[in-house]
C-alpha positions in Angstrom: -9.8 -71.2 -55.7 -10.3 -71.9 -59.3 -8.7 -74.7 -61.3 -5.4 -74.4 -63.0 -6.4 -73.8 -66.7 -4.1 -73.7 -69.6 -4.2 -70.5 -72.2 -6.4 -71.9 -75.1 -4.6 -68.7 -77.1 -1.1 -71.4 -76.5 -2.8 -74.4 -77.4 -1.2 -76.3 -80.6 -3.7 -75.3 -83.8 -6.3 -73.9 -82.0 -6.3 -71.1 -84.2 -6.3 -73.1 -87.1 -9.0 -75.0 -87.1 -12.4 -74.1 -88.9 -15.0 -72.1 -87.2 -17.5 -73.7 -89.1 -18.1 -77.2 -90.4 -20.3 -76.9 -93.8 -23.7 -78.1 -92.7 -25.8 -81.0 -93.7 -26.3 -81.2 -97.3 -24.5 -77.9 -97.2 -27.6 -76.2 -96.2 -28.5 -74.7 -93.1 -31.8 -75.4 -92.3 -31.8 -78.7 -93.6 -32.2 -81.5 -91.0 -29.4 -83.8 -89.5 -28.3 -87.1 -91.2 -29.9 -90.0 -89.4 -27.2 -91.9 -87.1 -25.0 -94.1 -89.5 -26.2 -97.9 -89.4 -23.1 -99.7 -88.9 -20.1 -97.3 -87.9 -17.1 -99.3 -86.2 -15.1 -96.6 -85.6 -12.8 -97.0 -83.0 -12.5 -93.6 -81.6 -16.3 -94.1 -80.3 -17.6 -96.1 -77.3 -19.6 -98.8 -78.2 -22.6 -98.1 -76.1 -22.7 -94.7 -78.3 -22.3 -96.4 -81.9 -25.9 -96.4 -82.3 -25.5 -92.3 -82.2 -22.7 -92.0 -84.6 -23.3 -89.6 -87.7 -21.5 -88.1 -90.2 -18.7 -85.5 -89.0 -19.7 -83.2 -91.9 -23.5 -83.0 -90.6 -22.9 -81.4 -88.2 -21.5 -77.8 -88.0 -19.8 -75.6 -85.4 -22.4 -73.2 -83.9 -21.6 -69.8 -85.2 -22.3 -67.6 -81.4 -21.3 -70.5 -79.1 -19.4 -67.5 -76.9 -17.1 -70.4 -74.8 -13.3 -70.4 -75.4 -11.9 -74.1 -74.9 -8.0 -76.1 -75.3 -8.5 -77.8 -78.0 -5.6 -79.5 -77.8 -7.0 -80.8 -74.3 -9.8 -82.2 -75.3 -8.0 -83.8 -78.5 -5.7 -85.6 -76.0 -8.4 -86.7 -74.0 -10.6 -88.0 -76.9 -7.6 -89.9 -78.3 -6.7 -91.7 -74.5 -10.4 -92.6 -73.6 -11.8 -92.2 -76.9 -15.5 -90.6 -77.1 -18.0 -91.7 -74.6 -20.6 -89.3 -74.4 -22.0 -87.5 -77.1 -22.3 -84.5 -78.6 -25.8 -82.1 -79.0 -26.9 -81.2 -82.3 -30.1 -79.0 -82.8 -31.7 -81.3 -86.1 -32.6 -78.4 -88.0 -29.7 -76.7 -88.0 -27.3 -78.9 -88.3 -25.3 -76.4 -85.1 -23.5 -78.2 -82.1 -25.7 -76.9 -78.9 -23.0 -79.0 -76.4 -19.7 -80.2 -77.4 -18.5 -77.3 -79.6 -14.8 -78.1 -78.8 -15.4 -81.8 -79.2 -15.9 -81.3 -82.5 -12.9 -79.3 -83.3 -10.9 -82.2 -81.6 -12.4 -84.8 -83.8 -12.1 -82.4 -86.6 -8.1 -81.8 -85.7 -7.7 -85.6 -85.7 -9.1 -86.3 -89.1 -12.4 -88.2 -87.2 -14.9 -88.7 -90.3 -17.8 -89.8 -87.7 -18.7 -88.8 -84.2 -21.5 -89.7 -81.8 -24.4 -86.7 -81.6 -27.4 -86.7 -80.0 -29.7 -84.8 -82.3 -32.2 -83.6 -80.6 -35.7 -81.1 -82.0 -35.1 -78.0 -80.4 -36.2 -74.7 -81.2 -33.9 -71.7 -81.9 -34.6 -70.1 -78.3 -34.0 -73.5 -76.6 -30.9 -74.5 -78.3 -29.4 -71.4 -77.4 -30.9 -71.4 -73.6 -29.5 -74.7 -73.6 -26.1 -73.8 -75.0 -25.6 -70.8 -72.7 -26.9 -73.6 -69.7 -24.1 -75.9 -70.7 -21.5 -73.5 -70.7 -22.7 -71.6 -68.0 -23.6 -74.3 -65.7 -19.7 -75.6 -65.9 -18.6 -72.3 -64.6 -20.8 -72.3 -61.5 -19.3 -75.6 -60.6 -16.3 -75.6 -58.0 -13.9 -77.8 -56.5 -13.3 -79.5 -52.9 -9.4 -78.3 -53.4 -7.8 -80.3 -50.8 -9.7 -83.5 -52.1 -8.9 -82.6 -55.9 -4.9 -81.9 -55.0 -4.7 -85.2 -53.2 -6.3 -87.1 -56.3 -3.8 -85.1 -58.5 -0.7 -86.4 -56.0 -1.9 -90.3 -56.6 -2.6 -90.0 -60.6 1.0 -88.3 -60.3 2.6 -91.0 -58.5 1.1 -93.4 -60.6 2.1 -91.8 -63.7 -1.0 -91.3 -64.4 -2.3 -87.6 -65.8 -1.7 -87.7 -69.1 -4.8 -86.5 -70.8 -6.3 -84.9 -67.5 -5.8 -81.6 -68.5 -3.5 -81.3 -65.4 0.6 -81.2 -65.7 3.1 -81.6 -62.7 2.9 -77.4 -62.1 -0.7 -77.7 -62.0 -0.4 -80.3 -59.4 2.5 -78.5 -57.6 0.2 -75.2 -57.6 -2.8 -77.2 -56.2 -0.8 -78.8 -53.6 1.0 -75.9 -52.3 -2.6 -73.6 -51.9 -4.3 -77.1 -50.6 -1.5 -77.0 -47.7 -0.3 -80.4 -48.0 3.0 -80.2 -49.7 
């Protein structure tokens, strides 16, 4: 059975956010700032400050294919804040991982972000961008384990930036067999 997902197409501005992010020094090929010396921003763990760089150094890459909620993952980054970062390919300047991070900083005004910039090739950075994306799909679920999990975050009032609602917990429980 596959996870309850929401409709990214029904996800508050989505649709208008920027595809692209205008690229270190505003040039494509130029390589990524180096990580800022003394960020405090709040919105970052502390164990990732040392990786924090300028939002605007890093862009949105052009053919990531993957679809995300945007509005998910900006809920989720403002409960728990970011703590893990992002992959940038240095001479690019293009997100290889965390595409949709970056549009959820970006849709909450974040000026810095934690990036792990990283010298890849061209062919690597997109072998490793289809690998992240891809590799998330192949992953499954031990249902009855996940809706039981659900049941006690729910009872505990406790799913607020999960990505799971009380329907997708209803759903889960109902196919799991244990309502």
């Amino acid at each position: 059975m596959a996870r309850p997902t929401h409709d990214p197409d029904s996800t508050p501005n989505a649709d208008s956010l920027p595809t692209s992010v205008a690229p270190i020094g505003g040039s494509p090929t130029q390589t990524a700032a180096a990580p800022l010396e003394r960020s405090t921003a709040s919105h970052i763990a502390p164990q990732l400050r040392a990786l924090v760089v300028p939002i605007d150094s890093v862009e949105l890459h052009p053919r990531n294919p993957r679809l995300g909620a945007v509005a998910a993952v900006a809920a989720s980054l403002t409960r728990f804040r970011q703590v893990k970062p992002i992959v940038v390919q240095r001479s690019t300047g293009y997100v290889i991982a965390g595409n949709h991070v970056l549009r959820a900083a970006l849709s909450l005004g974040w000026t810095e972000i934690a990036a792990n910039v990283q010298d890849l090739d061209d062919a690597d950075a997109m072998a490793l961008m289809l690998a992240d994306n891809r590799t998330a799909d192949l992953g499954g679920y031990d249902d009855s384990l996940l809706a039981a999990i659900l049941a006690e975050q729910q009872a505990e009032d406790n799913l607020a930036a999960t990505g799971y609602d009380a329907d997708d917990v209803a759903t889960l429980l109902a196919q799991a067999g244990i309502v």
